[in-house]
LUMSE-508039 format. One line per field, with one value per residue (C-alpha): residue number from 1; residue in three letters; x, y, z. Coordinates in nm, 4 decimals, decimal comma. Example, Ala and Ser with C-alpha at 12.3 -4.5 7.8 and 13.67 -1.06 7.14 Angstrom:
<pts>
seq: 1/2;
type: ALA/SER;
east: 1,2300/1,3670;
north: -0,4500/-0,1060;
up: 0,7800/0,7140;
</pts>
This chain:
<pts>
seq: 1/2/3/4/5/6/7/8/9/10/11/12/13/14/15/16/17/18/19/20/21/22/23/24/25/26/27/28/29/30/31/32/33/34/35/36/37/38/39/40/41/42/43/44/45/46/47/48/49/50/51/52/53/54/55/56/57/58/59/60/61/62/63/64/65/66/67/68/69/70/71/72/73/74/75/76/77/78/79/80/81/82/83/84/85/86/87/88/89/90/91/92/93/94/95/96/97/98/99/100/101/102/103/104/105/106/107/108/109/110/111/112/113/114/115/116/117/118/119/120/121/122/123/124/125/126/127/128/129/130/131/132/133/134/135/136/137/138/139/140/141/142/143/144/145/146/147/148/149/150/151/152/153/154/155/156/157/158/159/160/161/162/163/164/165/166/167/168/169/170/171/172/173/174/175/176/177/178/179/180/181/182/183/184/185/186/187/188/189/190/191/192/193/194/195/196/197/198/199/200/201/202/203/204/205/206/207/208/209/210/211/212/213/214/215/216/217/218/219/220/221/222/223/224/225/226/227/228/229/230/231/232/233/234/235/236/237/238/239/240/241/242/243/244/245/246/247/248/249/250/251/252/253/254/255/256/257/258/259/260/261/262/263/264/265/266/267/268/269/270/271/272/273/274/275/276/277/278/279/280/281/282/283/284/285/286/287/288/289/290/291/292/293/294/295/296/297/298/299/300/301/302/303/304/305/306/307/308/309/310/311/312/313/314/315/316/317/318/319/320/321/322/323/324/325/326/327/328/329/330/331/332/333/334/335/336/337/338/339/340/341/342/343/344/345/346/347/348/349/350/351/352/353/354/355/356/357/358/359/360/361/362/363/364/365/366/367/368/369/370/371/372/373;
type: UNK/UNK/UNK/UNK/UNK/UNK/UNK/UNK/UNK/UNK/UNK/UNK/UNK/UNK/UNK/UNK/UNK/UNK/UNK/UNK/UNK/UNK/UNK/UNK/UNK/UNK/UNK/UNK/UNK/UNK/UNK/UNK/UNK/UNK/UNK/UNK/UNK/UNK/UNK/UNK/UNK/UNK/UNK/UNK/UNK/UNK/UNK/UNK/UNK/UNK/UNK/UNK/UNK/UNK/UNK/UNK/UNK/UNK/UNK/UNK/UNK/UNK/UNK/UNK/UNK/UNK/UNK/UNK/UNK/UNK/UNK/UNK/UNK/UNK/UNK/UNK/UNK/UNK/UNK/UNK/UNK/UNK/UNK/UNK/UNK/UNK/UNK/UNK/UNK/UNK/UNK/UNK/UNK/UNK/UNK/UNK/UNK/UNK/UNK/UNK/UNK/UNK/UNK/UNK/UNK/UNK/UNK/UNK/UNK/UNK/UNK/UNK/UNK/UNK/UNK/UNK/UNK/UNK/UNK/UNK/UNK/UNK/UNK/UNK/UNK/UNK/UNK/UNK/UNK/UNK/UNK/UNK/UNK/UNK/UNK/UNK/UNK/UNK/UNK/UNK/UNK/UNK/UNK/UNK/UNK/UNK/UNK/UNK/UNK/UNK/UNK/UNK/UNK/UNK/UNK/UNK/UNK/UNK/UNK/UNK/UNK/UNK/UNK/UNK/UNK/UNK/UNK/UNK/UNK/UNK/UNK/UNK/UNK/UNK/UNK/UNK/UNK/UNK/UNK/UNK/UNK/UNK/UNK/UNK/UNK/UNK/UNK/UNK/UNK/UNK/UNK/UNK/UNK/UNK/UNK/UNK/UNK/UNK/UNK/UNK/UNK/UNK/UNK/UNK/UNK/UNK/UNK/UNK/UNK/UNK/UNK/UNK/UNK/UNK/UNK/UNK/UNK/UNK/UNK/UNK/UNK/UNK/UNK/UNK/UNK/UNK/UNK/UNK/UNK/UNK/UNK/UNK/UNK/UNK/UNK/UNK/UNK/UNK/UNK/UNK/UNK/UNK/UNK/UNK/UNK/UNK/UNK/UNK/UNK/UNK/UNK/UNK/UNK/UNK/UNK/UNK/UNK/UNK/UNK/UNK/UNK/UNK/UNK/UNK/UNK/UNK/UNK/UNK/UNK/UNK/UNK/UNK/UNK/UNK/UNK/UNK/UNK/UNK/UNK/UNK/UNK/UNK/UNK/UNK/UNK/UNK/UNK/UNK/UNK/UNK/UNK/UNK/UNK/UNK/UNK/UNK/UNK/UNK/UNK/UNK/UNK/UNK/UNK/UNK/UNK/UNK/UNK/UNK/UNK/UNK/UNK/UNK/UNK/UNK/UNK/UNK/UNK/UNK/UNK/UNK/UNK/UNK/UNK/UNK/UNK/UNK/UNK/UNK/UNK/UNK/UNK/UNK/UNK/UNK/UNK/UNK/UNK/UNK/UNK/UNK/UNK/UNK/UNK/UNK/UNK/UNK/UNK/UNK/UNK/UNK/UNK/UNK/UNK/UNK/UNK/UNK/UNK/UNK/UNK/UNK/UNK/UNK/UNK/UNK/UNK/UNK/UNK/UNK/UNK/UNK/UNK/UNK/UNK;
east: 2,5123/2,5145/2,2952/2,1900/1,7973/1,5840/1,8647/1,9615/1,5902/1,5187/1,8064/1,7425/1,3898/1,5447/1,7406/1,5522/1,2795/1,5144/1,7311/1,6098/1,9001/1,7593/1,7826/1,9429/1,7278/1,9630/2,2855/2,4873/2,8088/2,8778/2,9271/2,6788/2,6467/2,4557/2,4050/2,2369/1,9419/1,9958/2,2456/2,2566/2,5700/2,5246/2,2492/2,5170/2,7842/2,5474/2,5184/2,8911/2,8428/2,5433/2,7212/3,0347/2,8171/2,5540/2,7162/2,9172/3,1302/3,3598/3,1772/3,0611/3,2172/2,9978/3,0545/2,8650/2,7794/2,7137/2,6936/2,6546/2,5166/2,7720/2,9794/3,3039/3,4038/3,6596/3,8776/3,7951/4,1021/4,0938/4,0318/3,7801/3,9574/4,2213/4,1069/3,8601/3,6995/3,3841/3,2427/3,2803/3,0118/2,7768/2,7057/2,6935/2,4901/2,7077/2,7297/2,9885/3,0287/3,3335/3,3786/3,4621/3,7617/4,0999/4,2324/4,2077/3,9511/3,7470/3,4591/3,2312/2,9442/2,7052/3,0041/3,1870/3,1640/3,1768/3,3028/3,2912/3,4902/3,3639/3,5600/3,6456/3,9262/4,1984/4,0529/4,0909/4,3091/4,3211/4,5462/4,3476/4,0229/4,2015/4,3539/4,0100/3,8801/4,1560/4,0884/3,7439/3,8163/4,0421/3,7999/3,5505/3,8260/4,1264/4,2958/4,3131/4,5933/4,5611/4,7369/4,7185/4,9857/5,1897/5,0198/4,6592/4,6103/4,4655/4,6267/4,5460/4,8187/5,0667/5,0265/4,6131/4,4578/4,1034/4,0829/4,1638/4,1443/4,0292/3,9743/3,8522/3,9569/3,7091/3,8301/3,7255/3,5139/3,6996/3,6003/3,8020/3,6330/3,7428/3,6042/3,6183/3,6509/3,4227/3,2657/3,3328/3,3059/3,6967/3,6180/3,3884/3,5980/3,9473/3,7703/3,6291/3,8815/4,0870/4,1544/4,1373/4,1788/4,5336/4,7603/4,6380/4,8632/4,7239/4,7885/4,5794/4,5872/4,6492/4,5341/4,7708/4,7599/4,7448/4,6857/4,3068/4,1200/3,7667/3,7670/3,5219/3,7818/3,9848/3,6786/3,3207/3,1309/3,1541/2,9027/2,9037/2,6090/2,8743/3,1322/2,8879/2,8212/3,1713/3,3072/2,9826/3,0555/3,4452/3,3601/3,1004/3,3465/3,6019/3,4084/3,1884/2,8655/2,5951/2,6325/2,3256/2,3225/2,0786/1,9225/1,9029/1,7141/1,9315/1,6247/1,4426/1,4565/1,2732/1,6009/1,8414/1,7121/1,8253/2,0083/1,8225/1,9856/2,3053/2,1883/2,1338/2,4454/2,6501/2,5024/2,5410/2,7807/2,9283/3,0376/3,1064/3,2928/3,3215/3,5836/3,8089/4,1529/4,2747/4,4122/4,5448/4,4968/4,7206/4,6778/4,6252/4,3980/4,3437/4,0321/3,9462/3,7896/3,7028/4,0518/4,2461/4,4066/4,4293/4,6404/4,4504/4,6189/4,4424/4,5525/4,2843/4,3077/4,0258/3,9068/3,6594/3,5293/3,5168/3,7641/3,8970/4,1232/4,0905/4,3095/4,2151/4,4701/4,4223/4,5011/4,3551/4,2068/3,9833/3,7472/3,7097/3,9079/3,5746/3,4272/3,6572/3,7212/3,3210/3,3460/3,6638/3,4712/3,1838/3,3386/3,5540/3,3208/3,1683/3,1178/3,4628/3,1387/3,0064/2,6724/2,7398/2,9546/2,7105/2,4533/2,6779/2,7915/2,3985/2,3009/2,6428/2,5957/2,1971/2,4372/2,7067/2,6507/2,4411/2,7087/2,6786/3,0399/3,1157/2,8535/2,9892/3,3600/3,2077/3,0412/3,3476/3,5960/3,2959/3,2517/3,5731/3,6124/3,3152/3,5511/3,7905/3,5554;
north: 8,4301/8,3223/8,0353/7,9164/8,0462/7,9196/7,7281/8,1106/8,1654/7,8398/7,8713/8,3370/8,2366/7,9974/8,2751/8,5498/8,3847/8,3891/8,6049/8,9568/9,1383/9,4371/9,4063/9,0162/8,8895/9,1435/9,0151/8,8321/8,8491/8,8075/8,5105/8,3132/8,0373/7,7325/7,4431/7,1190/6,9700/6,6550/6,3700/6,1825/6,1237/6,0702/6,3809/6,5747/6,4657/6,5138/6,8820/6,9439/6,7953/7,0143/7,3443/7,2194/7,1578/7,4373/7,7722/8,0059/8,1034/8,3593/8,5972/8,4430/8,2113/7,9936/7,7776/7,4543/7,2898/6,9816/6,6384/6,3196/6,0175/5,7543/5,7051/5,6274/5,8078/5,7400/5,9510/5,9177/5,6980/5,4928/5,1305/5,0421/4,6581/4,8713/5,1657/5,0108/4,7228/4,6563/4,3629/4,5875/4,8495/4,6283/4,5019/4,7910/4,9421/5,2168/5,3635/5,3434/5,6941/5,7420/6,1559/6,2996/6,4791/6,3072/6,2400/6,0014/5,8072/5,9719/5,8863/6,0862/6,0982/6,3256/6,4758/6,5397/6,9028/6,8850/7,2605/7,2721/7,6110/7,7093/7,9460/7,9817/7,8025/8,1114/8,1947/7,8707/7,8560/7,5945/7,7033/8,0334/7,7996/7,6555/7,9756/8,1053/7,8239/7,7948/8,1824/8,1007/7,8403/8,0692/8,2981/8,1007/7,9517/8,1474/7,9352/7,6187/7,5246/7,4654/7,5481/7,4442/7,2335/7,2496/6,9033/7,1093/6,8986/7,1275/6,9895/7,0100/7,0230/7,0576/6,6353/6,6074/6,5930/6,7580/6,8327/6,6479/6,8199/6,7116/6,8836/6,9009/7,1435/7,1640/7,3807/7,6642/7,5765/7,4268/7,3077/7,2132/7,0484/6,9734/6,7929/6,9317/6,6586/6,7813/6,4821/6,1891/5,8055/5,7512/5,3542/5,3641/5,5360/5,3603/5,0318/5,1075/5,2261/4,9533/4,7045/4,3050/4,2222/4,0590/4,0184/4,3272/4,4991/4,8184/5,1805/5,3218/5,6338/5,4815/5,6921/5,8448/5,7610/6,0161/6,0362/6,2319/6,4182/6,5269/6,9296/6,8833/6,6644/6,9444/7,1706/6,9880/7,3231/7,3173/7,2429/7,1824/7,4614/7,6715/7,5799/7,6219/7,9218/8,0851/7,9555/8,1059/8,4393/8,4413/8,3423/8,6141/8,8539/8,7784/8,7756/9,0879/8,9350/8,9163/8,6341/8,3811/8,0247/7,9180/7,5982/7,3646/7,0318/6,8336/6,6138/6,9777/6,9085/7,2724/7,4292/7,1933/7,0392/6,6840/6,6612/6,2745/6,1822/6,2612/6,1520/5,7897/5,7712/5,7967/5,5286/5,2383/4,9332/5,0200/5,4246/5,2768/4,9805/4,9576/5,3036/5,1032/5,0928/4,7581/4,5581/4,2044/3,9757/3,6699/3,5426/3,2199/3,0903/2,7914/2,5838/2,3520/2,0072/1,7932/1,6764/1,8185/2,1670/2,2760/2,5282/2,6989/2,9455/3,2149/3,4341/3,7197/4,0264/4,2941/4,5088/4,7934/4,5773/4,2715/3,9319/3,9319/3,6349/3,3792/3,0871/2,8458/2,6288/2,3644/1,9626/1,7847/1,5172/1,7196/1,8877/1,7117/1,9870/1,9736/2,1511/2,3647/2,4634/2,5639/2,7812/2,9156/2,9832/3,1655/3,3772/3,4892/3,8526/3,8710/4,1545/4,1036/4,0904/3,9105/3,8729/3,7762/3,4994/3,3824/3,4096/3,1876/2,9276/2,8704/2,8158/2,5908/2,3702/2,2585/2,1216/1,9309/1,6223/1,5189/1,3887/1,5271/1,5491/1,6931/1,9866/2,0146/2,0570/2,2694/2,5426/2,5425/2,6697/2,9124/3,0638/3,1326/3,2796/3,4871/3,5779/3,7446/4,0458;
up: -5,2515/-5,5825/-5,7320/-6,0561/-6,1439/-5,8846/-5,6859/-5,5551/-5,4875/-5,2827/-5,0447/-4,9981/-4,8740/-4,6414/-4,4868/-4,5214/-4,3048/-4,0432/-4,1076/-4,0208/-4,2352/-4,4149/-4,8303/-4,7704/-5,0317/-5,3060/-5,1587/-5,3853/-5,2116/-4,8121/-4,5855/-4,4908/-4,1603/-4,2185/-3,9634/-4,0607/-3,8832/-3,9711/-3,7574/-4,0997/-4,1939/-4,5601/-4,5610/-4,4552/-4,6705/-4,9267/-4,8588/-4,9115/-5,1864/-5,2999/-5,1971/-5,3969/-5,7255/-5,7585/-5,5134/-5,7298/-5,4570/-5,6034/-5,4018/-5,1010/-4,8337/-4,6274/-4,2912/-4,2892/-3,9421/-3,8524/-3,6308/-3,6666/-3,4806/-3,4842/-3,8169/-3,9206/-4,2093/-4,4643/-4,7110/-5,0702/-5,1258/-4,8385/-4,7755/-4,5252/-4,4284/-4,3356/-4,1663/-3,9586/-3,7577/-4,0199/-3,7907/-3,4778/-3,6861/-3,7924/-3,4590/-3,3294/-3,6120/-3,6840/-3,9998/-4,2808/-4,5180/-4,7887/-4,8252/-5,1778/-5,0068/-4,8856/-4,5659/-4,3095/-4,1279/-3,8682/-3,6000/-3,5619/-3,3178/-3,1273/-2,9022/-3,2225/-3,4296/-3,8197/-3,9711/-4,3468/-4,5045/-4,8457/-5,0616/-5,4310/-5,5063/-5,5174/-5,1929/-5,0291/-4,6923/-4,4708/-4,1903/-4,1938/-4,1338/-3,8634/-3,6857/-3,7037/-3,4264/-3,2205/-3,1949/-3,1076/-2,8638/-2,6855/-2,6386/-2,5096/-2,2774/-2,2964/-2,0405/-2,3202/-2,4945/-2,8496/-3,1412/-3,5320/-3,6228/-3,9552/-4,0795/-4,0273/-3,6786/-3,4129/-3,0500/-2,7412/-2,4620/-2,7160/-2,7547/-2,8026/-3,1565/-3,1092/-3,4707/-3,8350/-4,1580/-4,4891/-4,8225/-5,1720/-5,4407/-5,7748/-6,0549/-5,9143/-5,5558/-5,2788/-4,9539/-4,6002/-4,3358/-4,0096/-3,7374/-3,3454/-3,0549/-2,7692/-2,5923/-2,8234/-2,7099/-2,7246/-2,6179/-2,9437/-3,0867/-3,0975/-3,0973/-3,4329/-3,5912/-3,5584/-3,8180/-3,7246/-4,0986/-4,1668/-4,5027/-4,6604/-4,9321/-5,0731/-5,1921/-5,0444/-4,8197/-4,4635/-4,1604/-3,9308/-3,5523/-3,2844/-2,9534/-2,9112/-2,6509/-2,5646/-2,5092/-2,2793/-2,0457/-1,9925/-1,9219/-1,8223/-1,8455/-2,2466/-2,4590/-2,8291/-2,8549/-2,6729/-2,9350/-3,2398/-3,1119/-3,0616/-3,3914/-3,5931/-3,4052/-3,5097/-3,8502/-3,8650/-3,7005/-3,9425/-4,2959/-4,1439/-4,1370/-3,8703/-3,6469/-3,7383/-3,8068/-4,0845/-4,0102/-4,3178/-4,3559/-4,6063/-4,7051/-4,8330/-5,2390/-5,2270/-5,0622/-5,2464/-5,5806/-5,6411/-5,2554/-5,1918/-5,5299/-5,3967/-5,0137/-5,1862/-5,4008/-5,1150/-4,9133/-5,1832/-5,2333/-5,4850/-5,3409/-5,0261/-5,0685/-5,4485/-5,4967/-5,2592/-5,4590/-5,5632/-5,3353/-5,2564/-4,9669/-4,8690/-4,4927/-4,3377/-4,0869/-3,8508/-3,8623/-3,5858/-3,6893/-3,4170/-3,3167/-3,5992/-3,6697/-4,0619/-4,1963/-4,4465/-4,6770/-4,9044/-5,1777/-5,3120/-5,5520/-5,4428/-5,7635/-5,7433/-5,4305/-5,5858/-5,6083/-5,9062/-5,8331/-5,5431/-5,4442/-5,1575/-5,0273/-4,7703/-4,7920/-5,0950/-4,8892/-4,6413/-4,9350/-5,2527/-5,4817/-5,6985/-5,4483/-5,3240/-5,6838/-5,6913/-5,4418/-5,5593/-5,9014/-5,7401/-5,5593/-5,8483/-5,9655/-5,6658/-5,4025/-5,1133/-4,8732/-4,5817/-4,6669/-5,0312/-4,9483/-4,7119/-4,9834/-5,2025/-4,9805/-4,8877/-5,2369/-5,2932/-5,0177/-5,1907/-5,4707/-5,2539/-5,2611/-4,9695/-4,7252/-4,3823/-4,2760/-4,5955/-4,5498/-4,2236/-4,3463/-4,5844/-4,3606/-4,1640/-4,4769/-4,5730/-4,2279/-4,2540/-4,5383/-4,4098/-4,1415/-4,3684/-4,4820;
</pts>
């Protein structure tokens, strides 16, 4: 393996602790198998990124392993109104990560297998990658039926995706990861990643549905150690190395210098929700005031996760336009966000005038608004 300085230093004594390969500490070319310790999925993310930056990998391949607790992930192009059911995750406090790489949007939990595939970019191949775990899957099962598909899909039963593929290519690193369906919470899991939002128009890269299926339906007596274990052994078989998994705590700034920098960038706003592409809203919605029904009609552009224009349409003589203009006017800059616009309308509604049933009309329009993100 080659690092920069002390980077290459760090990450030898990792291994060579555990790692009981005679004159390892020379090596500067090879494979190497690393599996995270963390469930984190921003530590781990973070890790690809790491390798991506700082390995010179013109020399040395390296298979990344990991898991998650649960997370949706999006591509780096993706927008998260469409690709998923945001509301759903935040009450059931799961986690929101955008990847560097393309792609579509993927759950991942604890009965799901993460494979990262390092190479130099000339040496990158993903269908290789791919051939090289359905290889190990049939030998840990031979009876299964799975096969890589030309659109890098690994099915099961010739109808079953088990397996999605994403990738980044730097000038001259490139990575392909792929995630492994073993025992995943497939009521979680197409719950989530369903979108309730309505109106959308965007560019962005839309997901492609499939049907899925847990390995571990077709045979109970896997385990994802099991499948760790007989995908590190192919890989090692393959690139002629021994057959040991380096463990790696992403959080180790002694191992990887500057990884919580990158651990932290990838959990804010602005990464998450802010590298959205552009896109517009225009929906309407029903609110229900005592024994009247409104028709309520609104137009939004989305920029770099923020409303760059907003237009609120509903009948002049049930809000003061005044005030629906304010509103219209504060949210104009800010964050497309539930808890920003709730922020907002609080501090609004101090300056309404102090008429009750105007208050109440205007929590109504505001919660839902609120609705919409």
């Amino acid at each position: 393996m080659v690092l920069q300085a002390s980077l290459k230093n760090c990450l030898q004594l990792s291994c060579i602790l555990r790692t009981p390969k005679v004159g390892f500490r020379s090596t500067t070319s090879g494979s190497l198998i690393i599996q995270s310790t963390s469930d984190d999925v921003y530590q781990n993310l973070a890790v690809e990124d790491w390798i991506h930056d700082h390995m010179n990998l013109e020399n040395r391949q390296v298979l990344f392993l990991w898991r998650n607790s649960p997370a949706v992930v999006i591509g780096r192009h993706q927008n998260p109104w469409q690709e998923c059911n945001l509301r759903l995750l935040r009450q059931k406090n799961i986690k929101l990560a955008r990847r560097r790489s393309g792609g579509g949007t993927v759950y991942h939990d604890l009965g799901n297998i993460n494979l990262t595939f390092f190479t130099s970019r000339k040496k990158y191949e993903r269908m290789e990658n791919l051939k090289l775990v359905v290889k190990a899957l049939k030998a840990l099962r031979p009876q299964l039926d799975v096969h890589v598909t030309d659109r890098y899909d690994i099915l099961l039963d010739r109808h079953y995706k088990i397996s999605g593929t994403a990738a980044k290519l730097g000038r001259t690193t490139a990575y392909h990861h792929c995630t492994l369906l073993c025992n995943a919470d497939k009521f979680v899991l197409s719950s989530v990643l369903k979108s309730p939002y309505k109106g959308i128009k965007s560019n962005a890269t839309p997901s492609m549905p499939a049907s899925v299926k847990n390995l571990f339906e077709e045979d109970p007596s896997l385990t994802c150690e099991m499948l760790l274990d007989a995908i590190a052994e192919e890989y090692a078989t393959q690139h002629q190395t021994d057959h040991h998994i380096t463990l790696i705590n992403p959080s180790d700034e002694t191992v990887l210098p500057g990884i919580n920098n990158k651990t932290k960038e990838l959990q804010t706003w602005d990464w998450v929700y802010g590298k959205t592409p552009k896109f517009s809203i225009s929906t309407c919605f029903n609110m229900v005031y005592k024994d009247s029904v409104l028709d309520v009609k609104v137009d939004m552009d989305v920029k770099h996760g923020r409303i760059d224009v907003c237009n609120i349409d509903l009948p002049e003589q049930w809000l003061p336009p005044a005030v629906c203009n304010e509103l219209v006017k504060s949210l104009t800059g800010s964050k497309f966000c539930p808890n920003e616009t709730t922020t907002l309308a609080a501090t609004l509604l101090r300056v309404c005038p102090q008429d009750a049933e105007l208050q109440s009309r205007w929590n109504l329009l505001c919660e839902n608004m609120i609705m919409l993100m």
